[in-house]
MARLO-191746 format. One record per atom (N, C-alpha, C, CB): residue number from 1; x, y, z; residue in one letter. Coordinates in steps of 0.2 Angstrom, whole numbers, plus 5000, padded with zeros to 4 digits. Last residue first. Glycine has a CB too. Layout:
% residues N
<nr NUM	px X	py Y	pz Z	rest A>
...
This chain:
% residues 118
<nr 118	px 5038	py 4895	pz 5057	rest X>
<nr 118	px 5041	py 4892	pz 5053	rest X>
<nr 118	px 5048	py 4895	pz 5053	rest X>
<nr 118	px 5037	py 4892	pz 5048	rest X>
<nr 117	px 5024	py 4894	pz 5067	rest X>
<nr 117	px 5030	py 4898	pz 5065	rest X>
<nr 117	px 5034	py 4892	pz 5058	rest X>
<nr 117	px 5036	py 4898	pz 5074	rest X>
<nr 116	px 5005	py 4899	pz 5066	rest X>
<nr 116	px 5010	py 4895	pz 5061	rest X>
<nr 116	px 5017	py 4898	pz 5061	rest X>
<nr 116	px 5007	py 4895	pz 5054	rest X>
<nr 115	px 4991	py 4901	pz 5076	rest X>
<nr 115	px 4997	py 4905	pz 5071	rest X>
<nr 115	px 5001	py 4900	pz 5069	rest X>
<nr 115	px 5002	py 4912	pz 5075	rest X>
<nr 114	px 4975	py 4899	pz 5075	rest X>
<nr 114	px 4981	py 4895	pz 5075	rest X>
<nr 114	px 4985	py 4900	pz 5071	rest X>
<nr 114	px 4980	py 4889	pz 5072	rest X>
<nr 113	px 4959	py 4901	pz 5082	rest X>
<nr 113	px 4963	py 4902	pz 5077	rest X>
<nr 113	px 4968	py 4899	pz 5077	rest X>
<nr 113	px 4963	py 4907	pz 5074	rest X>
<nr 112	px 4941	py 4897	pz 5080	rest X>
<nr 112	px 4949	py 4897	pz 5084	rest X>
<nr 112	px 4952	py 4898	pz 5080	rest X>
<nr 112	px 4951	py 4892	pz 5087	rest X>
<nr 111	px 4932	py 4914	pz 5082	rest X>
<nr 111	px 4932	py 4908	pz 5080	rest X>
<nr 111	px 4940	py 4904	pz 5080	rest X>
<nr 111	px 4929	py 4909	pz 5073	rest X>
<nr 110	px 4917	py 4922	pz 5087	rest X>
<nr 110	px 4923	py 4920	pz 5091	rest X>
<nr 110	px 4924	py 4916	pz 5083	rest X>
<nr 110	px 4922	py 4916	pz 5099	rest X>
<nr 109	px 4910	py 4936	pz 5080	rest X>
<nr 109	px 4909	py 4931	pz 5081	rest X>
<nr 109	px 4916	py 4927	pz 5083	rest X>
<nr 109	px 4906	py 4928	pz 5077	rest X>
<nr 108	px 4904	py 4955	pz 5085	rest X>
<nr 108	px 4909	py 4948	pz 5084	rest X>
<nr 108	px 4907	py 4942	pz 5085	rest X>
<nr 108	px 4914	py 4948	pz 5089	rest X>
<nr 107	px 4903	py 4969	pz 5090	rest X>
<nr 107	px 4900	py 4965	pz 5087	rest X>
<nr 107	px 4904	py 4961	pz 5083	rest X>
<nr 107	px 4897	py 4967	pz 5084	rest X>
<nr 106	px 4914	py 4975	pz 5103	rest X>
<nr 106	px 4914	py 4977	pz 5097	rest X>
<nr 106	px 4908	py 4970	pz 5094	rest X>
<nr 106	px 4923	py 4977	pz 5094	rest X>
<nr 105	px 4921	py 4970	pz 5114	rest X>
<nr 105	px 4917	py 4977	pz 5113	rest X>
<nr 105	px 4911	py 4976	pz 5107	rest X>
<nr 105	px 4922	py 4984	pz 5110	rest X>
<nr 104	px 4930	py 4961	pz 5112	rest X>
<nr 104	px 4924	py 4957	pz 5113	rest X>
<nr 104	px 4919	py 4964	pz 5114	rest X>
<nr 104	px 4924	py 4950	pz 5120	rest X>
<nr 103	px 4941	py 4970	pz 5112	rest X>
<nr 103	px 4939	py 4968	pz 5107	rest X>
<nr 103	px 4931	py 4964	pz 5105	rest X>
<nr 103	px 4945	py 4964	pz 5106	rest X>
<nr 102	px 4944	py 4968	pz 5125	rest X>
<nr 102	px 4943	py 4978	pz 5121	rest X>
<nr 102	px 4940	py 4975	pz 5116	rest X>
<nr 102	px 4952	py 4984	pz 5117	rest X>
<nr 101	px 4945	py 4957	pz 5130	rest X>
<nr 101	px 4940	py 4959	pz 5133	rest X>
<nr 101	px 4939	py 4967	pz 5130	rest X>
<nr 101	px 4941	py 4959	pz 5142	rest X>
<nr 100	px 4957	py 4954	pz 5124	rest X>
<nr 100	px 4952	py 4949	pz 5122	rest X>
<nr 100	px 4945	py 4955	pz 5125	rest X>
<nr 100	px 4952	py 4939	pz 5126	rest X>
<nr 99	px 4970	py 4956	pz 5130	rest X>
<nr 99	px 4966	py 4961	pz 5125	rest X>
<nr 99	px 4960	py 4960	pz 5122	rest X>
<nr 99	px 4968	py 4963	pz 5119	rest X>
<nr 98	px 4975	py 4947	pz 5136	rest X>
<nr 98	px 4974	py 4951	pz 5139	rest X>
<nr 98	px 4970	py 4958	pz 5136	rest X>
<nr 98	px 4980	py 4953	pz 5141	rest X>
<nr 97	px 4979	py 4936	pz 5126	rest X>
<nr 97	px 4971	py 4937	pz 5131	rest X>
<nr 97	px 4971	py 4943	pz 5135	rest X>
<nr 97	px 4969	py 4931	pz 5138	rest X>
<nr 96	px 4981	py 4943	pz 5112	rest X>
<nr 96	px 4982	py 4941	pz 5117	rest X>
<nr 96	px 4977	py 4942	pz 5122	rest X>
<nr 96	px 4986	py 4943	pz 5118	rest X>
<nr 95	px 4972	py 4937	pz 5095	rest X>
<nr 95	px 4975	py 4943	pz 5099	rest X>
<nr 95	px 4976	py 4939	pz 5106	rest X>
<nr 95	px 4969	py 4950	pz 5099	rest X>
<nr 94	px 4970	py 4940	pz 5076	rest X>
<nr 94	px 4973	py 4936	pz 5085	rest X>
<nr 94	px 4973	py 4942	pz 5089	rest X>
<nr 94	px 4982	py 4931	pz 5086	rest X>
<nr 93	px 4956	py 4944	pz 5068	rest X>
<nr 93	px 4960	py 4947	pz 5071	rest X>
<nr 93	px 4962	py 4939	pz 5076	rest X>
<nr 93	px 4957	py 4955	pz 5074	rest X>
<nr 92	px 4947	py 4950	pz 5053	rest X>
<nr 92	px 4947	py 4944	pz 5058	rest X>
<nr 92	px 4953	py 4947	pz 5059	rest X>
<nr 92	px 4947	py 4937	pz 5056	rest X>
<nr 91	px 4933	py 4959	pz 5048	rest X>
<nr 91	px 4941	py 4957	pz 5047	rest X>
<nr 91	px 4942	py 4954	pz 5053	rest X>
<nr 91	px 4946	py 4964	pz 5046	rest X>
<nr 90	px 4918	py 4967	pz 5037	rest X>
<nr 90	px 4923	py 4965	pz 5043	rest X>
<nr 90	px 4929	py 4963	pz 5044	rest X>
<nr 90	px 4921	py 4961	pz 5045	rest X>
<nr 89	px 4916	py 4976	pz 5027	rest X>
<nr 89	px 4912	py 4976	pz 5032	rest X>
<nr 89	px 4914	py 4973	pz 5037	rest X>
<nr 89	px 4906	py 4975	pz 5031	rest X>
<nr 88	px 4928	py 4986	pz 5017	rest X>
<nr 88	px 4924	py 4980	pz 5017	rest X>
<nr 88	px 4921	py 4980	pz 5024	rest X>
<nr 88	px 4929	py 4974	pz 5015	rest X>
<nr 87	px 4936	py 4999	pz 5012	rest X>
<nr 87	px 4934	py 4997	pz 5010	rest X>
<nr 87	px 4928	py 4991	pz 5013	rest X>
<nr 87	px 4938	py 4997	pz 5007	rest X>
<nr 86	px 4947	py 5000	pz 5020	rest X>
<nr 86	px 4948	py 4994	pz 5017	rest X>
<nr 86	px 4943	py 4994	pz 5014	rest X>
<nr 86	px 4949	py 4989	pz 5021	rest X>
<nr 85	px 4945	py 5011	pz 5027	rest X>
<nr 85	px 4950	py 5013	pz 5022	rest X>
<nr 85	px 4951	py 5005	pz 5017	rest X>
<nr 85	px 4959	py 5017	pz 5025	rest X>
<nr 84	px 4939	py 5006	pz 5039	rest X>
<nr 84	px 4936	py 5009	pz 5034	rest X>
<nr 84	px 4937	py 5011	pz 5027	rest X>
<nr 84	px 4936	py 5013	pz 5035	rest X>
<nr 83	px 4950	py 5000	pz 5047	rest X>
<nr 83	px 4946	py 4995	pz 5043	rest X>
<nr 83	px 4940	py 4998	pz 5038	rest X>
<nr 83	px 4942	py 4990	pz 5048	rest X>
<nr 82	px 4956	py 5010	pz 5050	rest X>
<nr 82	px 4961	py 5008	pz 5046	rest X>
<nr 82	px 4955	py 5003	pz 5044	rest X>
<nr 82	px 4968	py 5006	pz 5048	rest X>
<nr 81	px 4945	py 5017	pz 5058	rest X>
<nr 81	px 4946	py 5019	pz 5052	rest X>
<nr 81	px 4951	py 5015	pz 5047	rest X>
<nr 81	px 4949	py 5027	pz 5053	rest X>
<nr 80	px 4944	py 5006	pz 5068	rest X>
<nr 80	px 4938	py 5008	pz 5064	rest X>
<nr 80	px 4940	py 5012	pz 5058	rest X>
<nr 80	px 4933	py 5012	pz 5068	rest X>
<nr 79	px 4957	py 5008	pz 5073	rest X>
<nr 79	px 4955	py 5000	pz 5071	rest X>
<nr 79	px 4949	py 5001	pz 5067	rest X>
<nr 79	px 4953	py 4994	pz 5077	rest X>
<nr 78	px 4960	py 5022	pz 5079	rest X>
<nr 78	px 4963	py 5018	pz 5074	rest X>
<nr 78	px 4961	py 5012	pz 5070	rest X>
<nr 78	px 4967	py 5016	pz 5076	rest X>
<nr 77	px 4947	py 5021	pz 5089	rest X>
<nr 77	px 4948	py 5027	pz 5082	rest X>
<nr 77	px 4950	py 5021	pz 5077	rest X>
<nr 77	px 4954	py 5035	pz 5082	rest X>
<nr 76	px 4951	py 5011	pz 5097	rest X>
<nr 76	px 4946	py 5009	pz 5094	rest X>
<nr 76	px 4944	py 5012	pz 5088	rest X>
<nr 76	px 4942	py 5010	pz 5098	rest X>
<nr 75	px 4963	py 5019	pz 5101	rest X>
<nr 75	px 4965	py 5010	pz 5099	rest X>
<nr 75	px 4956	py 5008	pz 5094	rest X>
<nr 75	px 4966	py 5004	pz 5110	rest X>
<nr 74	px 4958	py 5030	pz 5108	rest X>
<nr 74	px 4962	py 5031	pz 5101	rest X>
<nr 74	px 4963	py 5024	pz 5100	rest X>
<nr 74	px 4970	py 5035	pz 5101	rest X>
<nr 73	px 4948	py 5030	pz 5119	rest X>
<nr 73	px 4947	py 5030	pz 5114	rest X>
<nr 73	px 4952	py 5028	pz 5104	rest X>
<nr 73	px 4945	py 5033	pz 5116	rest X>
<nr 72	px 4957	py 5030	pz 5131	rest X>
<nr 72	px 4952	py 5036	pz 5128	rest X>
<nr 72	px 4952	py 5035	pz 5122	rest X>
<nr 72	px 4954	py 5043	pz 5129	rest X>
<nr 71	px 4963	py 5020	pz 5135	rest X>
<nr 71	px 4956	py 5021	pz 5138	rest X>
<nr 71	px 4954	py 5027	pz 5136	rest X>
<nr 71	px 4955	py 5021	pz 5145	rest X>
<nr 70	px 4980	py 5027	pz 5135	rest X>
<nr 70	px 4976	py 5021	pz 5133	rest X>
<nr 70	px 4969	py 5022	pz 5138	rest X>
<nr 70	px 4981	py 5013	pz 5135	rest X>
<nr 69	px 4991	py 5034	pz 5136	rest X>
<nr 69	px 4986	py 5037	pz 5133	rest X>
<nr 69	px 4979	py 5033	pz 5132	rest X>
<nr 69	px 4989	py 5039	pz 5125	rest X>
<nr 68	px 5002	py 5025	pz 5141	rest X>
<nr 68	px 5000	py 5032	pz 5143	rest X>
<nr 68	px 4994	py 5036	pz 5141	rest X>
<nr 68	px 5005	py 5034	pz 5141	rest X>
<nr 67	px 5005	py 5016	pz 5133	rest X>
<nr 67	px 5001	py 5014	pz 5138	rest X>
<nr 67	px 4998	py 5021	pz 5141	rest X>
<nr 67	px 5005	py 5009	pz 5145	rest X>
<nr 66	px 5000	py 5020	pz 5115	rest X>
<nr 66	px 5005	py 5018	pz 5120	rest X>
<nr 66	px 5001	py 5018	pz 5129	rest X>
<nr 66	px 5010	py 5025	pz 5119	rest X>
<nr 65	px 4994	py 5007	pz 5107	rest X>
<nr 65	px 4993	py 5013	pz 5109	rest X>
<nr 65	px 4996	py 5012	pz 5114	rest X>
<nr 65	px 4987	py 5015	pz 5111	rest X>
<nr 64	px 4992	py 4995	pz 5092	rest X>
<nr 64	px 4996	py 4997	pz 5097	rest X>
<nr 64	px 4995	py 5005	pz 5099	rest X>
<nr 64	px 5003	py 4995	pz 5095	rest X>
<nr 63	px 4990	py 4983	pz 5083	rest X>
<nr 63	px 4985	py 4987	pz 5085	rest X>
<nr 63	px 4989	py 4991	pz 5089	rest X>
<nr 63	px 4978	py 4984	pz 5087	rest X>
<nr 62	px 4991	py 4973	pz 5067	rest X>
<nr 62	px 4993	py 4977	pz 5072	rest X>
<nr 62	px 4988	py 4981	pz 5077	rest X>
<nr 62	px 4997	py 4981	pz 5068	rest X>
<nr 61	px 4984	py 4966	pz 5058	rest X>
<nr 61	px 4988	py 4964	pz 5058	rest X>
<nr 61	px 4992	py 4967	pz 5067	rest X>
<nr 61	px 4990	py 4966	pz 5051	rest X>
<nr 60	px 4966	py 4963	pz 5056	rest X>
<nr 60	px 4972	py 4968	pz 5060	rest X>
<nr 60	px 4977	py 4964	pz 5060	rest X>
<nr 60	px 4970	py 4970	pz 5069	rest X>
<nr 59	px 4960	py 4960	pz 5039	rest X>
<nr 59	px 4966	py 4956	pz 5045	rest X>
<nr 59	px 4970	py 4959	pz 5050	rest X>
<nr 59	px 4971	py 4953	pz 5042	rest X>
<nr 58	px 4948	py 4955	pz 5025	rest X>
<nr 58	px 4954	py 4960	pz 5029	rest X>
<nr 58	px 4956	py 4958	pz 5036	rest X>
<nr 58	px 4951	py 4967	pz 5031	rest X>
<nr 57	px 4944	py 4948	pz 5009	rest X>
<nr 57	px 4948	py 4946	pz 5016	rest X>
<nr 57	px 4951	py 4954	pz 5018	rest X>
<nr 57	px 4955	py 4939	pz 5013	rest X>
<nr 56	px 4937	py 4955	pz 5000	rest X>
<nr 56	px 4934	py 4950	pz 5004	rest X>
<nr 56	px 4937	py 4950	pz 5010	rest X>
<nr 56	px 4935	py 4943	pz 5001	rest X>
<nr 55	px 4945	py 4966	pz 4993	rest X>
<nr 55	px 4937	py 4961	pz 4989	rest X>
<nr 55	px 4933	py 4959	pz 4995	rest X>
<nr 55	px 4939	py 4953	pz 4985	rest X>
<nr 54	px 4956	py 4969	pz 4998	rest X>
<nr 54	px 4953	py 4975	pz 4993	rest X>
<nr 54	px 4948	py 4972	pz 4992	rest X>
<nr 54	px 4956	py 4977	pz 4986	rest X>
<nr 53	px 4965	py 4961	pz 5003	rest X>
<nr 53	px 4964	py 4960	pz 4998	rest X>
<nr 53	px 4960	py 4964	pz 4993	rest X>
<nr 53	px 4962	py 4955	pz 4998	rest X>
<nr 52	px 4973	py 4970	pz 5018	rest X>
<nr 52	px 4967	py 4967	pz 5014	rest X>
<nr 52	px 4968	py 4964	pz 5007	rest X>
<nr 52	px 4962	py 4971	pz 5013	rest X>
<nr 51	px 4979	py 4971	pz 5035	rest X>
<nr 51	px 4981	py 4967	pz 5028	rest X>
<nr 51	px 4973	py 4969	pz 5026	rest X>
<nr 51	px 4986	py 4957	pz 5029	rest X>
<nr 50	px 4980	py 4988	pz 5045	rest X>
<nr 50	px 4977	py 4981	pz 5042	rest X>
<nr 50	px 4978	py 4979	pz 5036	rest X>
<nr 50	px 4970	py 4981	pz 5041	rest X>
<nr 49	px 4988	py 4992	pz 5059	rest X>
<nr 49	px 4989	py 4991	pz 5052	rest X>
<nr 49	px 4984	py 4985	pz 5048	rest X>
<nr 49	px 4995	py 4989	pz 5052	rest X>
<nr 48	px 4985	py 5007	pz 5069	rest X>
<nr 48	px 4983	py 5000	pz 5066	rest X>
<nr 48	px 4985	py 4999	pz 5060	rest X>
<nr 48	px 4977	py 4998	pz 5067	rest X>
<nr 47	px 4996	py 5013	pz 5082	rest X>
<nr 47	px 4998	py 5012	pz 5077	rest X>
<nr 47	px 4993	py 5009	pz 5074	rest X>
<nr 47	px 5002	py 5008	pz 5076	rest X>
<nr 46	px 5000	py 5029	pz 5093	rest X>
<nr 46	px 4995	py 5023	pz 5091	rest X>
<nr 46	px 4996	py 5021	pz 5087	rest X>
<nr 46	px 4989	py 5022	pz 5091	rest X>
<nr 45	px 5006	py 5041	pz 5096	rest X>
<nr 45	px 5004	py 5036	pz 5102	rest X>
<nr 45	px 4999	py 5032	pz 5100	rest X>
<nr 45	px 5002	py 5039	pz 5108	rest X>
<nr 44	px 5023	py 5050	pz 5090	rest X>
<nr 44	px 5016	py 5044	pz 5088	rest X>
<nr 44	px 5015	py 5041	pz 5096	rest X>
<nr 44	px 5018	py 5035	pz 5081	rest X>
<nr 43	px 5022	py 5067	pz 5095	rest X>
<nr 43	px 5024	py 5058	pz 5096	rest X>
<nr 43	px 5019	py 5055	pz 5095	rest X>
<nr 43	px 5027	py 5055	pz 5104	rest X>
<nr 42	px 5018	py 5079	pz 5095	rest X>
<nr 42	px 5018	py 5075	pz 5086	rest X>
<nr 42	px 5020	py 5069	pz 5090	rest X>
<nr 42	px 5026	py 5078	pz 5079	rest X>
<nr 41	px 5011	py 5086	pz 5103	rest X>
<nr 41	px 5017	py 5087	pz 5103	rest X>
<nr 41	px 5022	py 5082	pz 5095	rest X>
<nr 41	px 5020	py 5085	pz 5110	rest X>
<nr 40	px 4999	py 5079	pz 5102	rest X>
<nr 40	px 4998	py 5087	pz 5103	rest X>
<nr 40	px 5007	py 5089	pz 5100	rest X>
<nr 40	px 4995	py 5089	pz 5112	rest X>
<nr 39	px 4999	py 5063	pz 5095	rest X>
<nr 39	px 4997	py 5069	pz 5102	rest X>
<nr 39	px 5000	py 5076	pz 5097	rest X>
<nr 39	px 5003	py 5069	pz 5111	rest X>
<nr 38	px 4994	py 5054	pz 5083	rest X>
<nr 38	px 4998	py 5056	pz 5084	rest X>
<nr 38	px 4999	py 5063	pz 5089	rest X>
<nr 38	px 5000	py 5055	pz 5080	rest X>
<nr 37	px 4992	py 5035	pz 5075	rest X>
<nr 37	px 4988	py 5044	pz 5077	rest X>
<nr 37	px 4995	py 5046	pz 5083	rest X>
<nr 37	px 4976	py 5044	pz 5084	rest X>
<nr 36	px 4991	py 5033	pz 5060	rest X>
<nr 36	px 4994	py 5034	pz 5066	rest X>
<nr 36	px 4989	py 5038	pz 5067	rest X>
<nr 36	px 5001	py 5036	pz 5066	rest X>
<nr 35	px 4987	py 5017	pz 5051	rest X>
<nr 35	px 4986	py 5025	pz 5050	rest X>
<nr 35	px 4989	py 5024	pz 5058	rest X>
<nr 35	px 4976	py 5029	pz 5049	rest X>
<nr 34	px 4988	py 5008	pz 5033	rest X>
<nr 34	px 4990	py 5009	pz 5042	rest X>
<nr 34	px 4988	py 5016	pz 5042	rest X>
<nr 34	px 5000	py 5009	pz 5044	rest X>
<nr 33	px 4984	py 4993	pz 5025	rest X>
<nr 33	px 4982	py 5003	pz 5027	rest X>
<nr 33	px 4985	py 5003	pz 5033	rest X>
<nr 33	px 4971	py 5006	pz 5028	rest X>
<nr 32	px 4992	py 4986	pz 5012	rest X>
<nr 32	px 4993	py 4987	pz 5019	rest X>
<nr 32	px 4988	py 4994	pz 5020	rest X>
<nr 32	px 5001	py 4988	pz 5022	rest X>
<nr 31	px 4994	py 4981	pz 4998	rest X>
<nr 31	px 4987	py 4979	pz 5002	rest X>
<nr 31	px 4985	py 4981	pz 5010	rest X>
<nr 31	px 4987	py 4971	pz 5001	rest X>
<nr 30	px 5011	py 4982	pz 4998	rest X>
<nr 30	px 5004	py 4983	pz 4995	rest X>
<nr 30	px 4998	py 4979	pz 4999	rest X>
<nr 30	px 5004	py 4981	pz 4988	rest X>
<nr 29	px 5017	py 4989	pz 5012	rest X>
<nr 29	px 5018	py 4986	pz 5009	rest X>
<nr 29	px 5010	py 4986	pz 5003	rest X>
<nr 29	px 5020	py 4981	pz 5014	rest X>
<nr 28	px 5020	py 4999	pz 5023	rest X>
<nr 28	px 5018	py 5004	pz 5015	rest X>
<nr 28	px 5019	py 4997	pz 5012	rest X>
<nr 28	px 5024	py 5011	pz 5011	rest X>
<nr 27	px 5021	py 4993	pz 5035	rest X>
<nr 27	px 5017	py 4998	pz 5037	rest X>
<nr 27	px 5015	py 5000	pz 5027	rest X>
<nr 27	px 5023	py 5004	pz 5043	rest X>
<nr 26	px 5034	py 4984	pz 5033	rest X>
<nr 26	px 5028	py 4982	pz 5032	rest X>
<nr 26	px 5021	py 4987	pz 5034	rest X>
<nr 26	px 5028	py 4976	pz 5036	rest X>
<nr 25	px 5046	py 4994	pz 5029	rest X>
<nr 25	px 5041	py 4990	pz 5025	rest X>
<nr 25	px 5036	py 4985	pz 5026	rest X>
<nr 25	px 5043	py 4987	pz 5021	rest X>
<nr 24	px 5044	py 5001	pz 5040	rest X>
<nr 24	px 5042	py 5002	pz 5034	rest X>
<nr 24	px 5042	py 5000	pz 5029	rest X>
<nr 24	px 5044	py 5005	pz 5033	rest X>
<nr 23	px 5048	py 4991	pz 5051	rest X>
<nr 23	px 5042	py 4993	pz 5050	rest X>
<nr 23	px 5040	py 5000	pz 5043	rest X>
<nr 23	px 5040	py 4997	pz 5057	rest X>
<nr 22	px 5061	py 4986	pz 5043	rest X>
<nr 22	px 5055	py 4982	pz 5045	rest X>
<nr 22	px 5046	py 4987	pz 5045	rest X>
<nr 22	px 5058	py 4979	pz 5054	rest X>
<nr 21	px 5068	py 4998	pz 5048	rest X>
<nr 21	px 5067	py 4996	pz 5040	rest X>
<nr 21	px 5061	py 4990	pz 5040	rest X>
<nr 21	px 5075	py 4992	pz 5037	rest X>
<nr 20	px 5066	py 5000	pz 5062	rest X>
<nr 20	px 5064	py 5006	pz 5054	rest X>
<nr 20	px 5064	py 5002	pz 5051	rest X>
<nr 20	px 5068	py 5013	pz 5051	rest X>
<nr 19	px 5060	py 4985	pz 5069	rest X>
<nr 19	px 5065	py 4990	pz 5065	rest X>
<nr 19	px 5060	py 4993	pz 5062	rest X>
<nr 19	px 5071	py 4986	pz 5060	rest X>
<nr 18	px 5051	py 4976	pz 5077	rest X>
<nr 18	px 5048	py 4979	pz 5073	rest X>
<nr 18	px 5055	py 4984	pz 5073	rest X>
<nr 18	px 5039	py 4981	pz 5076	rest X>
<nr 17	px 5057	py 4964	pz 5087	rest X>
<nr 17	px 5056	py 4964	pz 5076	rest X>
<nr 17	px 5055	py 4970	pz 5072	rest X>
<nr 17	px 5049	py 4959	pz 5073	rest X>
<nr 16	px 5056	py 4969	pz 5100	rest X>
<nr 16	px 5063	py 4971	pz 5094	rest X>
<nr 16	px 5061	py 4968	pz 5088	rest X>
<nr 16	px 5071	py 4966	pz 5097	rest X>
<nr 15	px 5044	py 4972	pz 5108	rest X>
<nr 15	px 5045	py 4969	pz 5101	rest X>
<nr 15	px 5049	py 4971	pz 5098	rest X>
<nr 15	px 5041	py 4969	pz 5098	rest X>
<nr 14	px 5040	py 4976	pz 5121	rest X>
<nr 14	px 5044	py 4970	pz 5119	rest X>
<nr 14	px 5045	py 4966	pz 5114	rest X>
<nr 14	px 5043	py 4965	pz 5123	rest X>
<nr 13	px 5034	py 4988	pz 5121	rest X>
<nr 13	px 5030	py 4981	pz 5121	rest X>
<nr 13	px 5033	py 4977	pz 5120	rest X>
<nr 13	px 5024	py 4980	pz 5117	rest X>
<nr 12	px 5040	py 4996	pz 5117	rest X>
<nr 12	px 5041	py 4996	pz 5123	rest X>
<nr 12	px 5034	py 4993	pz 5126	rest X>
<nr 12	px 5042	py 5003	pz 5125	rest X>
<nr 11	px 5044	py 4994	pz 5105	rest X>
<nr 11	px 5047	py 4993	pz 5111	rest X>
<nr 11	px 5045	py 4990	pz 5118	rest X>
<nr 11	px 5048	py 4998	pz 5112	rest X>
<nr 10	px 5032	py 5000	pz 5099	rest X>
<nr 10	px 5033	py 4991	pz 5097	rest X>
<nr 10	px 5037	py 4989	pz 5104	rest X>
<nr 10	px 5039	py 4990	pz 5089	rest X>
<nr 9	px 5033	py 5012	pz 5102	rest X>
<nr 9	px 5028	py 5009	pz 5102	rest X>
<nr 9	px 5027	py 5001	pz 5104	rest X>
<nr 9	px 5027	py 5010	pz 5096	rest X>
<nr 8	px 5044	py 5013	pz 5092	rest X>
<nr 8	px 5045	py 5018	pz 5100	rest X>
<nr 8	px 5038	py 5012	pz 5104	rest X>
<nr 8	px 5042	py 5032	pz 5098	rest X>
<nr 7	px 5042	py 5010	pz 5080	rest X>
<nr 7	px 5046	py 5007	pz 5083	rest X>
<nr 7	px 5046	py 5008	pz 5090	rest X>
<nr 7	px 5050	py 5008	pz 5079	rest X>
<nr 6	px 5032	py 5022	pz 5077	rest X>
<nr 6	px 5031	py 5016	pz 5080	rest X>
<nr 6	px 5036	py 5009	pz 5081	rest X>
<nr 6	px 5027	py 5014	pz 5076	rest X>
<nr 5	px 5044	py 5032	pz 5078	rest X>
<nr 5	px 5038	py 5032	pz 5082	rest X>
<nr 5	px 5034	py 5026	pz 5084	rest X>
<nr 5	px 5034	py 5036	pz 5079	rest X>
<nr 4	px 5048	py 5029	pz 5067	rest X>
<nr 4	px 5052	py 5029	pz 5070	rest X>
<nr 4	px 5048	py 5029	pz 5080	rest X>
<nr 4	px 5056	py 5035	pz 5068	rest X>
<nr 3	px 5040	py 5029	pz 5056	rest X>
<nr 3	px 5043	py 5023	pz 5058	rest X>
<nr 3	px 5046	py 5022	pz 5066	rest X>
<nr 3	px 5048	py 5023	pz 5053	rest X>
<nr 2	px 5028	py 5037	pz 5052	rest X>
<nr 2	px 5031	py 5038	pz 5056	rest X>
<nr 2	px 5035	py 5034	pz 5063	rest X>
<nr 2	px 5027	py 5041	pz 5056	rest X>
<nr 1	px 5026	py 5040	pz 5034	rest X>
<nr 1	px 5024	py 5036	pz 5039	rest X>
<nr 1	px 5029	py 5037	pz 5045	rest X>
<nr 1	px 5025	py 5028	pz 5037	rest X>
């Protein structure tokens, strides 16, 4: 997996949680599929990670392309094949409003949702 890369990723979207050690273990956790993709020169420029159960329930956990590469497709590759490798026919997702309009692409039903800190 190519921690280091998606940490490079995570950044530079203003996410200091996502550590090497953080993102490898939640990138190879069980029930995780992640896939990268990755340019001509090997830098990762896209992450998706999906939680499943293998039966029923799947869950973009992640979705990230770097800004540089973004509108050609690679954010929609990633999210179709890491929900392929799940096995199952759909998967629910949050997401920020600014991403609402990539996502409403796609055959969808709205539904509200609620994150939980603790």
């Amino acid at each position: 997996m190519h921690t280091t890369g998606v940490c490079a990723l995570a950044a530079a979207q203003g996410w200091p949680s996502w550590t090497p050690e953080r993102a490898e273990r939640a990138l190879t956790a069980p029930g995780v599929v992640a896939v990268v993709a990755v340019d001509e020169a090997g830098e990762v420029v896209g992450v998706a990670e999906m939680l499943s159960d293998g039966a029923v329930i799947a869950y973009l956990g992640l979705l990230l392309v770097a800004e540089r590469v973004r509108g050609q497709g690679i954010g929609r590759e990633l999210m179709l094949e890491a929900a392929r490798r799940t096995g199952l026919e759909r998967f629910d997702l949050l997401s920020e409003d600014d991403a609402l309009a990539f996502y409403e692409r796609f055959p969808h039903k709205r539904k509200p949702g609620v994150r939980i800190y603790v």
